[in-house]
ZARO-633577 format. One record per residue (C-alpha): x, z, y negated. Coordinates in steps of 0.02 Angstrom, whole numbers, plus 32768, in hexadecimal, padded with zeros to 4 digits. Layout:
<recs>
XZY ...
</recs>
This chain:
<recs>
800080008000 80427FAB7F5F 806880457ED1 7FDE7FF37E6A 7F66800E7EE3 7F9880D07EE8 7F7F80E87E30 7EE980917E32 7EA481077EC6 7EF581A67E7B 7EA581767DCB 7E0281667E27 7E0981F87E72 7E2F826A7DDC 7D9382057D88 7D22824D7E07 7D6F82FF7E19 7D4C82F97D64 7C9182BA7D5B 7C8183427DE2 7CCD83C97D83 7C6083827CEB 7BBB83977D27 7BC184367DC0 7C2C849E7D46 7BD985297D11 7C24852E7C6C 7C5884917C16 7D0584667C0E 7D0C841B7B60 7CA484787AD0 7C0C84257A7A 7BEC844F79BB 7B3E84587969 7B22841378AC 7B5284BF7862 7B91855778A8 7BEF85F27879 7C9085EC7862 7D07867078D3 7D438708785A 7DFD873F7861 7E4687DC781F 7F07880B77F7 7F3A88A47863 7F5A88E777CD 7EEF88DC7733 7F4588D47699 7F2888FC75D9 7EED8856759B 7F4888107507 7F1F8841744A 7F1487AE73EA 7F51879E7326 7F0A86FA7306 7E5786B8733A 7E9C864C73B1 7EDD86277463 7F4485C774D2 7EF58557754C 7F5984F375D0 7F318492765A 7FA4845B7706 7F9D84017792 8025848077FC 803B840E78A3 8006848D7908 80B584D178EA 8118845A7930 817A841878B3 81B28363789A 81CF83767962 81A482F279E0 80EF82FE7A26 80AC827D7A8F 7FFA826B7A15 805582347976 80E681F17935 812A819279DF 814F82377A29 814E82677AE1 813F83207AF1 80AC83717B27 80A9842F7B2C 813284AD7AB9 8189854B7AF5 815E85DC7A91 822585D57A5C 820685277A2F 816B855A79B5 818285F77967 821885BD78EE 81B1853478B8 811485BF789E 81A286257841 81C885B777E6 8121858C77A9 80E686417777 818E8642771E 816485C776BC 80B3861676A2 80EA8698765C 8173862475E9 80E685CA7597 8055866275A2 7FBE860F75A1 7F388686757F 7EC1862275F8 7F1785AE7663 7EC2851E76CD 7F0484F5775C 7EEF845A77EF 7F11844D7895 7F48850078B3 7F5585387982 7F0085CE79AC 7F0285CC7A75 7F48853D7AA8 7FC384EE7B47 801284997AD0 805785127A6A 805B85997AEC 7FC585F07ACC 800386297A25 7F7A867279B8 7FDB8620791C 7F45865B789C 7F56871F78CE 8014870D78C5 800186B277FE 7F77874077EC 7FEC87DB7824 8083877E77CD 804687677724 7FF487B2768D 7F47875976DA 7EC187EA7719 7E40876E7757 7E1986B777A0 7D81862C77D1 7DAA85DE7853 7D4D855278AA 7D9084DB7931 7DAA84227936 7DDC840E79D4 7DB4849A7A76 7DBE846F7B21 7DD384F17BBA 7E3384667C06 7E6C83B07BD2 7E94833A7C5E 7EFD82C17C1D 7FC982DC7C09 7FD483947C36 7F7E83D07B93 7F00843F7BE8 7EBE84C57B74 7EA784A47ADA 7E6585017A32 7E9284C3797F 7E4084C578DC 7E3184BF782B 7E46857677D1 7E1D85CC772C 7E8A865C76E0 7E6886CF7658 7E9E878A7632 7DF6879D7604 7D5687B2768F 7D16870776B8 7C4786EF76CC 7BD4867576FA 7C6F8619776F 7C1B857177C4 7C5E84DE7828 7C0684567803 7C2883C17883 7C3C83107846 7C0082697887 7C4E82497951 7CC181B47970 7C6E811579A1 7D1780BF79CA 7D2F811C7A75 7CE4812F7B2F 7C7281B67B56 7CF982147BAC 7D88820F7B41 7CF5824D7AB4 7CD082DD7B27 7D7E83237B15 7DD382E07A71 7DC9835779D1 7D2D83447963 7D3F833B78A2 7D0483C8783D 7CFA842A7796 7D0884F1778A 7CB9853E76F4 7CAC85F476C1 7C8B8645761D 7CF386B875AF 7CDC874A753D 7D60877074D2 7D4988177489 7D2387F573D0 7D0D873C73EC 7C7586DB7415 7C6286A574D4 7C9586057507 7CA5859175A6 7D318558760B 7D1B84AC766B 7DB1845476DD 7DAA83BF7734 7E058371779D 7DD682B877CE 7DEC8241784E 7E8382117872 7E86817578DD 7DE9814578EC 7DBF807B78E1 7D0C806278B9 7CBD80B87819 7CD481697857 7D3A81A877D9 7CD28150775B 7C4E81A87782 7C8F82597781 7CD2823476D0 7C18822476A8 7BDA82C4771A 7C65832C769C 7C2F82D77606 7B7E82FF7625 7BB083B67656 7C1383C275AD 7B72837E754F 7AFC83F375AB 7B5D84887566 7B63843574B2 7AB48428749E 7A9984D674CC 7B0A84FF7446 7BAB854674B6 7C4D850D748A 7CC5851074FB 7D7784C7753E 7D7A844675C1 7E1783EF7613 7E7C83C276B7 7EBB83357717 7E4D82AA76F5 7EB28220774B 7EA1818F76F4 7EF1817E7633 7EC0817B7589 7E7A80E5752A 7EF4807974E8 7F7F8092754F 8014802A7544 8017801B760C 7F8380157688 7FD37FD37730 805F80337794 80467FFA7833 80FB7FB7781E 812A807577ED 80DB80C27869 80FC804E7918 8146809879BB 81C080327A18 818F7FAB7A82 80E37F987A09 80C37F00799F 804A7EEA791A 80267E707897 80547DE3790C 7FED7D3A7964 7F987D8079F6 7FAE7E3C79D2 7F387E907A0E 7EFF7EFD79A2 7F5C7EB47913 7F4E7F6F78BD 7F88801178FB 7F01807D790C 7F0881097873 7F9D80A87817 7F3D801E77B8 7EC3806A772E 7EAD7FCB76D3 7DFE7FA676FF 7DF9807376B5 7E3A80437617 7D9A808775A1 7D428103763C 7D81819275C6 7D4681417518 7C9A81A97519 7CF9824B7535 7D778246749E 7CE581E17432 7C76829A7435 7CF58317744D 7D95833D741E 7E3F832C748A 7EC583A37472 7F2B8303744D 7ECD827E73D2 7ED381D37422 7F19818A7393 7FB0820973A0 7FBB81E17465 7FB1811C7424 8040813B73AE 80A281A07416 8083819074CA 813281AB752F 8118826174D0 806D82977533 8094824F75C3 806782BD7665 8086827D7710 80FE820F777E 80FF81D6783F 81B481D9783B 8213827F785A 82B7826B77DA 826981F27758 821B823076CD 8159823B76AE 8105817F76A3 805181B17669 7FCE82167632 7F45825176A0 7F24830E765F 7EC3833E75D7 7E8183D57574 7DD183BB750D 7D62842D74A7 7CBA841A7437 7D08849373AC 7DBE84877375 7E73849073A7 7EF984E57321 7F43844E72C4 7FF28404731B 7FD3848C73A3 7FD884107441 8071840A74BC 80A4839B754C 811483F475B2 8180837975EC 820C83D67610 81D6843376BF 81F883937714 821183D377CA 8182845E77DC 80FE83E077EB 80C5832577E4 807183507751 80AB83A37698 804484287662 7FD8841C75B7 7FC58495754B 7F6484AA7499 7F3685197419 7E798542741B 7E10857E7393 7D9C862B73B1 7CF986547364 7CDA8702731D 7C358757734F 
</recs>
């Protein structure tokens, strides 16, 4: 019996070991979310005096952290091949990033893709460890992707999400799901991640309440998916404007700003042995590297509220607020995160942080915002 023949049998086989475990399981292996539901509260081990402010204003950032991998090689992005992390591997890397935490200070700090019990990453709880390792007392969590087991390339259990942290008590924390992939079989569906927004709500003592919104958007997906959750956030953020909250809202939106200089990186971004842009390619894009046909999906967004960086300062200077990059070593290539609110940011406030290039794909954001006495 030829070898093809073998895989072919074997892959049948795990197909209907799989269907089986599927539907006779008594609890399903990969997690289904409803429209909205509460988000999961954390709490530091230690709660600590929350800051005094001197001005009526705060810092908000926001971060995709990599589940705290670094710039290392993983076998989902960046033509990597690893699948699963030794603690020893991890924690410098999650180190690392509350270091720089605490360098910056954010006094609420959004974060993507953060590992809370997953193979991966050795069943690190990396949000209790930023939690009991920084000035942060409390956290919404929510996840994005939770399966008791993933069969494909030894990935197995998997929990990671988006996160909210504030010094302050958190209320009202919601996930809110966003619109499924229509690009992919049923079964791959069943156990691939699921985009989302957290919210919660904030009371500053002396300071009207306000909300807290992050996002963090598809990623690779090659129908109008992602289109489609920037509309489900945009109608969020208008929902809470006509009730008269204001609020900050940000994350990893993956896709860039209007106007950008360059819209097409599948050139950037290809593995070895790929080809794109070719006759007879097949796709002739690589899937979550050409955002051309995205080129004005954020226009309604920065048109009613206001971005941390003005587009026509991104326009003018857009090497400067760049935030992201395939390629461990080079520097960042393009802008996919974003911070947004329906009041106001402190004049010349906004920063890229450009240089923490190897503690995560993406550069943290950070901005002034603006607070609202009672």
């Amino acid at each position: 019996m030829n070898v093809i023949k073998l895989k072919s049998q074997a892959n049948s086989l795990l197909a209907f070991i799989l269907i089986l475990l599927l539907f006779s399981s008594c609890e399903p292996l990969a997690t289904s979310f409803d429209r909205e539901e509460n988000a999961v509260m954390y709490t530091a081990s230690k709660i600590k005096d929350p800051p005094q402010l001197d001005t009526a204003a705060i810092t908000v950032m926001t971060w995709n952290i990599r589940f705290s991998i670094g710039r290392d090689s993983w076998f989902g992005d960046a033509c990597g091949n690893n699948t699963l992390f030794t603690r020893e591997e991890v924690m410098p890397h999650l180190e690392a990033i509350v270091k720089q935490i605490d360098s910056v200070h954010p006094d609420i700090l959004f974060l993507q893709e953060c590992d809370v019990n997953s193979k991966r990453t050795s069943y690190i709880n990396e949000l209790q460890y930023i939690l009991d390792n920084t000035y942060f007392n409390y956290a919404a969590y929510v996840s994005e992707w939770k399966s008791e087991f993933i069969p494909s390339d030894g990935l197995g259990r998997m929990d990671m999400g988006l996160v909210i942290l504030s010094p302050w008590p958190l209320t009202d924390s919601k996930r809110i799901n966003l619109a499924t992939r229509g690009d992919q079989a049923g079964i791959v569906n069943y156990f691939y991640l699921h985009s989302c927004i957290v919210t919660a709500k904030v009371h500053i003592p002396g300071y009207k309440e306000f909300s807290l919104l992050n996002l963090h958007a598809s990623a690779f997906a090659t129908d109008d998916t992602k289109h489609r959750h920037f509309e489900e956030f945009k109608a969020e953020l208008d929902k809470r404007d006509a009730l008269g909250e204001y609020f900050v809202a940000g994350g990893d939106f993956n896709t860039l700003p209007p106007g950008s200089d360059s819209t097409d990186f599948c050139m950037e971004d290809k593995c070895p042995g790929e080809s794109y842009h070719q006759p007879g390619d097949d796709p002739q894009h690589k899937a979550g590297s050409n955002y051309t046909p995205e080129a004005e999906w954020l226009r309604p967004i920065y048109d009613n509220y206001t971005c941390a960086f003005p587009l026509e300062e991104f326009k003018q200077h857009q090497l400067e607020h760049f935030t992201h990059t395939t390629r461990p070593g080079h520097f960042w290539d393009r802008t996919l995160d974003y911070l947004f609110t329906n009041f106001q940011w402190v004049a010349n406030s906004a920063i890229t942080h450009q240089y923490a290039l190897t503690l995560s794909d993406h550069a943290a954001v950070s901005s002034r915002f603006v607070l609202k006495s009672e």
